[in-house]
MARRO-493210 format. One record per residue (C-alpha): residue in three letters; x negated, y negated, z negated; residue number from 1. Coordinates in Angstrom, 3 decimals, always signed. Layout:
REM MARRO-493210
<residuo = ala | x = X | y = Y | z = Z | num = NUM>
...
***
This chain:
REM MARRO-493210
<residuo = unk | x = +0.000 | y = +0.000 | z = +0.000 | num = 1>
<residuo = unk | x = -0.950 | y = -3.414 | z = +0.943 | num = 2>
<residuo = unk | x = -0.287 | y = -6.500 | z = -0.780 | num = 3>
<residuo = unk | x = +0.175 | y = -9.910 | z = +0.996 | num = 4>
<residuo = unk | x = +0.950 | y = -13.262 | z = -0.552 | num = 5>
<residuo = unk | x = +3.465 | y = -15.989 | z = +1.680 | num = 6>
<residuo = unk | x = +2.732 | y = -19.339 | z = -0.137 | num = 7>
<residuo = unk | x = +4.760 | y = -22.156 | z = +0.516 | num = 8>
<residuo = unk | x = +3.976 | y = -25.454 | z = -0.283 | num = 9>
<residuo = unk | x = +7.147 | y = -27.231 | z = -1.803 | num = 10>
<residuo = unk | x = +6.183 | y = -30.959 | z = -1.067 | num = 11>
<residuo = unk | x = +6.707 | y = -31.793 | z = +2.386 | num = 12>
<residuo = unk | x = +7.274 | y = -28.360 | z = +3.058 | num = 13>
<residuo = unk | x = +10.199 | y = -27.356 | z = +1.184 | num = 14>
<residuo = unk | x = +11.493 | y = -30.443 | z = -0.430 | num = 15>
<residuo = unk | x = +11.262 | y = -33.992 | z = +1.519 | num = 16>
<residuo = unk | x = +9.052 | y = -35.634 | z = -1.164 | num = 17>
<residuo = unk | x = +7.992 | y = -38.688 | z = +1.262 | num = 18>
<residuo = unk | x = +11.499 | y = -40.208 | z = +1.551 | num = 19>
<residuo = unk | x = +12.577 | y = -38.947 | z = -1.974 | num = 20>
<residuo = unk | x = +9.239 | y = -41.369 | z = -2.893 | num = 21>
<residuo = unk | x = +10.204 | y = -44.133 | z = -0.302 | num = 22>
<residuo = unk | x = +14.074 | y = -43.967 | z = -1.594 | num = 23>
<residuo = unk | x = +13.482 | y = -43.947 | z = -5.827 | num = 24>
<residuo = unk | x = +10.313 | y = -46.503 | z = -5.270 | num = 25>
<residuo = unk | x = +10.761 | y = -48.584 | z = -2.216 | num = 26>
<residuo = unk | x = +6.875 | y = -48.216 | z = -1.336 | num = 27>
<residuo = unk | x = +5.203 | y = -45.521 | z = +1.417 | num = 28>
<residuo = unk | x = +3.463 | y = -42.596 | z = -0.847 | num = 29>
<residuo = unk | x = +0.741 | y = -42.291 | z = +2.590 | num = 30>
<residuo = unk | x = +0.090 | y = -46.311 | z = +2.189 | num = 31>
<residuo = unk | x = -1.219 | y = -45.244 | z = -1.817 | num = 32>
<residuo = unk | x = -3.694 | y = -44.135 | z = -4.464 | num = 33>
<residuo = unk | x = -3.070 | y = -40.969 | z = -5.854 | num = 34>
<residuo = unk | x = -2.900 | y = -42.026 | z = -9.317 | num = 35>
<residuo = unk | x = -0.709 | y = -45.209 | z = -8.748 | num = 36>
<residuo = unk | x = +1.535 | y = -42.845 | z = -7.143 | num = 37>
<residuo = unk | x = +1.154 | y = -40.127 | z = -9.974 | num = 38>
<residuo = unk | x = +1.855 | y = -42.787 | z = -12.647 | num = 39>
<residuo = unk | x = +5.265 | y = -44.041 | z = -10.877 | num = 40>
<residuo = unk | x = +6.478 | y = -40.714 | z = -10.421 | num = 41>
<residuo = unk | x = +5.782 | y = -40.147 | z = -14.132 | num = 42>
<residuo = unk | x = +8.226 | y = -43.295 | z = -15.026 | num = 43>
<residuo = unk | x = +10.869 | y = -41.761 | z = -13.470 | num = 44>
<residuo = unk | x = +12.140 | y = -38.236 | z = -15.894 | num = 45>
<residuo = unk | x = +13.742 | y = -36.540 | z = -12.951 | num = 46>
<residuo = unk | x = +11.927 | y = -37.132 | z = -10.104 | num = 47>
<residuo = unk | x = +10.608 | y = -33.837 | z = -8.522 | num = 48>
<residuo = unk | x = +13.950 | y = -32.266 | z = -9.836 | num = 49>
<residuo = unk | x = +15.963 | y = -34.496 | z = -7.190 | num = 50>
<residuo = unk | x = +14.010 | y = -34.062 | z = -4.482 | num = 51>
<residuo = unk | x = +16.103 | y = -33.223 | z = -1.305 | num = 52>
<residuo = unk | x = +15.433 | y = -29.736 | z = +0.869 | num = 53>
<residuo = unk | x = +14.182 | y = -30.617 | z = +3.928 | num = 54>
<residuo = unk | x = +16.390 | y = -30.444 | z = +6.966 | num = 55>
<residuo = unk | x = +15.411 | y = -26.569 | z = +8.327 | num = 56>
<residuo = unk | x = +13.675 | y = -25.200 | z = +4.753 | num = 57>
<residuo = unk | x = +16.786 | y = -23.419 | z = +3.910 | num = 58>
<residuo = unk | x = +16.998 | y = -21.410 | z = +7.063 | num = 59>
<residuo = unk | x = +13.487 | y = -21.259 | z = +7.224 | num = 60>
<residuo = unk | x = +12.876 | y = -19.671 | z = +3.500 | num = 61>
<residuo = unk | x = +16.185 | y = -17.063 | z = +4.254 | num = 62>
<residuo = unk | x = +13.886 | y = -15.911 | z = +6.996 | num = 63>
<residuo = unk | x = +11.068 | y = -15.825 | z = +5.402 | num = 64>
<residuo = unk | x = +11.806 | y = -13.766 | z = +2.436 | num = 65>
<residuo = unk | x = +14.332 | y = -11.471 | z = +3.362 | num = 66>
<residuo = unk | x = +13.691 | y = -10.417 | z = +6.974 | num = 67>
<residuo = unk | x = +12.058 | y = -6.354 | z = +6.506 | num = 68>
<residuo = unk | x = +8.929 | y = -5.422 | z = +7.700 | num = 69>
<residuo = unk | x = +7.993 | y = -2.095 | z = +8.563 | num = 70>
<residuo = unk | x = +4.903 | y = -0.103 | z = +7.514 | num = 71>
<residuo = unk | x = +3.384 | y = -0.112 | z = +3.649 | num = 72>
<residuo = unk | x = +2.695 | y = -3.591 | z = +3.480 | num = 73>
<residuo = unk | x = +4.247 | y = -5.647 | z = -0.058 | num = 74>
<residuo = unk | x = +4.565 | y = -9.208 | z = +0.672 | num = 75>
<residuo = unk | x = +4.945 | y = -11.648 | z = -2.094 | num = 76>
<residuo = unk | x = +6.716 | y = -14.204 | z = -1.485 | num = 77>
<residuo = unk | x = +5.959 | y = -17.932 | z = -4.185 | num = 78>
<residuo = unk | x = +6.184 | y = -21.943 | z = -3.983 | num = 79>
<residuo = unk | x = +2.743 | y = -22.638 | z = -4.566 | num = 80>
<residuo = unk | x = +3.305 | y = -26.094 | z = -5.231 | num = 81>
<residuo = unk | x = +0.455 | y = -28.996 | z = -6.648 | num = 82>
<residuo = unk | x = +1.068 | y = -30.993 | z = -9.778 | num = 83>
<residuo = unk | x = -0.766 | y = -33.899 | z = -10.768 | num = 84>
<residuo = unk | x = -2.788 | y = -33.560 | z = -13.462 | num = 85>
<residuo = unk | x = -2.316 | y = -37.002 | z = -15.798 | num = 86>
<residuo = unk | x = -2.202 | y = -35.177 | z = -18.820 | num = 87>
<residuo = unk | x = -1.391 | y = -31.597 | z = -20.137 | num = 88>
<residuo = unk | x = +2.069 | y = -33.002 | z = -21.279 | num = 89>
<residuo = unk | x = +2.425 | y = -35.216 | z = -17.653 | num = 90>
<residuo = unk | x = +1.444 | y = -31.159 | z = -16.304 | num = 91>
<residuo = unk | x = +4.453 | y = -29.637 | z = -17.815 | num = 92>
<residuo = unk | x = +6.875 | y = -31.953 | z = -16.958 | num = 93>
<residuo = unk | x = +5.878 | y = -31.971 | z = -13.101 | num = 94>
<residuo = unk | x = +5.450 | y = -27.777 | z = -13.686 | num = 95>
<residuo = unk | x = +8.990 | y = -28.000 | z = -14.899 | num = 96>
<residuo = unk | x = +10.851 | y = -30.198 | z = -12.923 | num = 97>
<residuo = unk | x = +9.332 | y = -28.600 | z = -9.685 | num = 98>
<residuo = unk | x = +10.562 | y = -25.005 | z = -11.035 | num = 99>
<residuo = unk | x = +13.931 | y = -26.198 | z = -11.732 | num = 100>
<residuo = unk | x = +14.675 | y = -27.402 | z = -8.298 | num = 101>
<residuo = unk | x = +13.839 | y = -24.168 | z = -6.605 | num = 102>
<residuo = unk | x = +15.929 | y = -22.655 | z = -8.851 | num = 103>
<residuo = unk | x = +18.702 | y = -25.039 | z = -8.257 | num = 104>
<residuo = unk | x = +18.328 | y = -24.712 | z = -4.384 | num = 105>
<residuo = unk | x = +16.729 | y = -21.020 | z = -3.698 | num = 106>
<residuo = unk | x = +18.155 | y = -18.886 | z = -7.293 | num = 107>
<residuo = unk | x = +15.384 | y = -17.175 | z = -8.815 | num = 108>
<residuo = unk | x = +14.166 | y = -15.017 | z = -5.489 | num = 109>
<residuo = unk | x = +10.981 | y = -17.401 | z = -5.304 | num = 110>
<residuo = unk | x = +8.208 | y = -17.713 | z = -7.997 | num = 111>
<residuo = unk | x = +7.006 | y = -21.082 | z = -8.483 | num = 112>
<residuo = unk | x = +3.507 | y = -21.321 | z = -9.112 | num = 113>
<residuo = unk | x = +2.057 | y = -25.160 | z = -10.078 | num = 114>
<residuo = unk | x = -1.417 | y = -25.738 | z = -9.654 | num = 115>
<residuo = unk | x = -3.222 | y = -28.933 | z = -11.055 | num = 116>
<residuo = unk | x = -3.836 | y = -30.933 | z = -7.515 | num = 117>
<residuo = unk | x = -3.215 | y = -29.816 | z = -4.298 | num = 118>
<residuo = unk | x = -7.572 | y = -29.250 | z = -4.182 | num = 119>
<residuo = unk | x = -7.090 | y = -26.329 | z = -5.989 | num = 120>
<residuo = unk | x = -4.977 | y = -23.926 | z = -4.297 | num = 121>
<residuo = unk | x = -7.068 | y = -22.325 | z = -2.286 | num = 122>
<residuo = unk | x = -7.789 | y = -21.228 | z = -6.011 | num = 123>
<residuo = unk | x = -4.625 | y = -19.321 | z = -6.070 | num = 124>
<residuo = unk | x = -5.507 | y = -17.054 | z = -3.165 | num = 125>
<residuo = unk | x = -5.540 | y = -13.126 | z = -4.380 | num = 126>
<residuo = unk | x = -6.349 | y = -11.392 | z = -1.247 | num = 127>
<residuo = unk | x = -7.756 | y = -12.003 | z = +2.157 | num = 128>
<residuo = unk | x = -5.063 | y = -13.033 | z = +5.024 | num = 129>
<residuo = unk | x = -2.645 | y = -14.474 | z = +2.477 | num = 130>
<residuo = unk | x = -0.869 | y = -17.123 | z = +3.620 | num = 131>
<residuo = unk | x = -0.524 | y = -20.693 | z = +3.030 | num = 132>
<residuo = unk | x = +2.181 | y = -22.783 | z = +4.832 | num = 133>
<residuo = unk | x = +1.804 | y = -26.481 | z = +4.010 | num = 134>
<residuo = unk | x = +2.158 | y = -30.061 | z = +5.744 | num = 135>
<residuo = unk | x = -1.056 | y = -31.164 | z = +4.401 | num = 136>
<residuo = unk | x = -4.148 | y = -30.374 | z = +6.271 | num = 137>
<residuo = unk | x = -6.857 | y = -30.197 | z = +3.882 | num = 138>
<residuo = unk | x = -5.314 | y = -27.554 | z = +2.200 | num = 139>
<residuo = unk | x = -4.880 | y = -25.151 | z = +5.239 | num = 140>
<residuo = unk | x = -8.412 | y = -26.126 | z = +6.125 | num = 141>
<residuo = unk | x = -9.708 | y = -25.070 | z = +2.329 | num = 142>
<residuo = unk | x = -7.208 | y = -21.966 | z = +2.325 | num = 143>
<residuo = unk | x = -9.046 | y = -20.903 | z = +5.452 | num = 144>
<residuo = unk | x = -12.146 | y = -21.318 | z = +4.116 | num = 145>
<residuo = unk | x = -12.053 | y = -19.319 | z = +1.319 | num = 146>
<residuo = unk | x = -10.933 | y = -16.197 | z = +3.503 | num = 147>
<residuo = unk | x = -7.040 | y = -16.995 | z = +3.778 | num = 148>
<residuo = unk | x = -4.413 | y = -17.412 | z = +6.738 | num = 149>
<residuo = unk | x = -2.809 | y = -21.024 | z = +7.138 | num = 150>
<residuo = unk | x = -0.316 | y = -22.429 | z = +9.052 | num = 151>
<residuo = unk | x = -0.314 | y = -26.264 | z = +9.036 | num = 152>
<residuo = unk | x = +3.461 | y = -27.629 | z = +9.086 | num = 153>
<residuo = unk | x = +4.742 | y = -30.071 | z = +11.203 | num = 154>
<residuo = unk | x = +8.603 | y = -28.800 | z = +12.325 | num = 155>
<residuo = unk | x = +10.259 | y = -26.035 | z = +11.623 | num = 156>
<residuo = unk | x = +10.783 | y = -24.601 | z = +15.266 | num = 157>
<residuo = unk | x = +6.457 | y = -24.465 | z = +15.421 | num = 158>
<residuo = unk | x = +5.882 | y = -23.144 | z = +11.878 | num = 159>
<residuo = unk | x = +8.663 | y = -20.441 | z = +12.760 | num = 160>
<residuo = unk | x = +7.026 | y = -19.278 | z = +15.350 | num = 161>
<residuo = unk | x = +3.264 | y = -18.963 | z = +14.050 | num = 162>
<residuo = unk | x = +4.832 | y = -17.278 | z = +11.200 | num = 163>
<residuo = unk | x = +6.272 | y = -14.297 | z = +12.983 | num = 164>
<residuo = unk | x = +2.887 | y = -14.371 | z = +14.803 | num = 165>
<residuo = unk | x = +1.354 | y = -14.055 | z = +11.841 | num = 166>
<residuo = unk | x = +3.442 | y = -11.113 | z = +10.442 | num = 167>
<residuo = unk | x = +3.114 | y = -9.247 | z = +14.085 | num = 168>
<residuo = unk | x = -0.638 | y = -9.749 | z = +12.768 | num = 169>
<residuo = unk | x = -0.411 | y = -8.236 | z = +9.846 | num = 170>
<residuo = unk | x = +1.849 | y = -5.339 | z = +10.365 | num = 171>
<residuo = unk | x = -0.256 | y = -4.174 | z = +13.259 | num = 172>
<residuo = unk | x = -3.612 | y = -4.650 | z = +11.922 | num = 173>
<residuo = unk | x = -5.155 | y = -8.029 | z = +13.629 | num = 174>
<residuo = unk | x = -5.580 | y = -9.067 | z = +10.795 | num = 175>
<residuo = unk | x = -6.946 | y = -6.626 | z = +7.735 | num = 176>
***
């Protein structure tokens, strides 16, 4: 038995975190430093909890984690999602919030995992050819680096489609 891990990054990926941000703050999140933008999100107690799915995620994550694949491969299937790291209680809250929401959306089918920064998940990776699907490119770039599959999101319809390319992949041995 084989054991694969599909990460999916919940910021940008999952949840529309760029106009939840321009919405609650009036300001562009991509126009910012990190830790202004860490400390406004931190004024506001509910702000990763009413984030809005992104337009396609739904469908997207249905796919994703319950279409059957054939052969003795285990996929796992988890929101590896960044936190800023203020503070250990700033952590929590953000660790929180973040699993609340993709409970609220997805039910309890998908483990959230929160990782301090998004600079650490390649971190997170347990075996070779897991995969990371995430809008940011530094991470996919890392991820690869360290041994890992990545898929670098920009719409749903081209993400789709490298993902079942990916799982042909894996189920018939491309990649081992």
């Amino acid at each position: 038995m084989r054991i694969v891990t599909l990460n999916f990054d919940a910021d940008g990926f999952v949840f529309n975190f760029d106009d939840h941000f321009k919405d609650r703050f009036d300001r562009d999140p991509n126009e910012m430093e990190s830790r202004e933008i860490c400390e406004l999100i931190a004024s506001v107690p509910d702000f990763y909890y009413t984030m809005p799915v992104m337009e396609g995620a739904h469908e997207f994550l249905y796919m994703a984690t319950t279409r059957p694949v054939e052969g003795d491969i285990v996929f796992v299937k988890r929101i590896l999602t960044a936190c800023p790291h203020i503070d250990a209680p700033t952590f929590e809250n953000f660790a929180t919030q973040k699993r609340r929401v993709v409970e609220r959306h997805f039910g309890k089918s998908l483990t959230v995992t929160p990782v301090p920064g998004s600079r650490s998940k390649y971190l997170y990776m347990g075996h070779d050819n897991d995969l990371l699907i995430d809008d940011y490119g530094k991470n996919c770039e890392q991820w690869i680096a360290a041994g890992g599959a990545a898929i670098k999101h920009n719409s749903f319809e081209e993400t789709s489609y490298r993902f079942f390319e990916y799982l042909s992949n894996i189920v018939t041995g491309v990649l081992a």
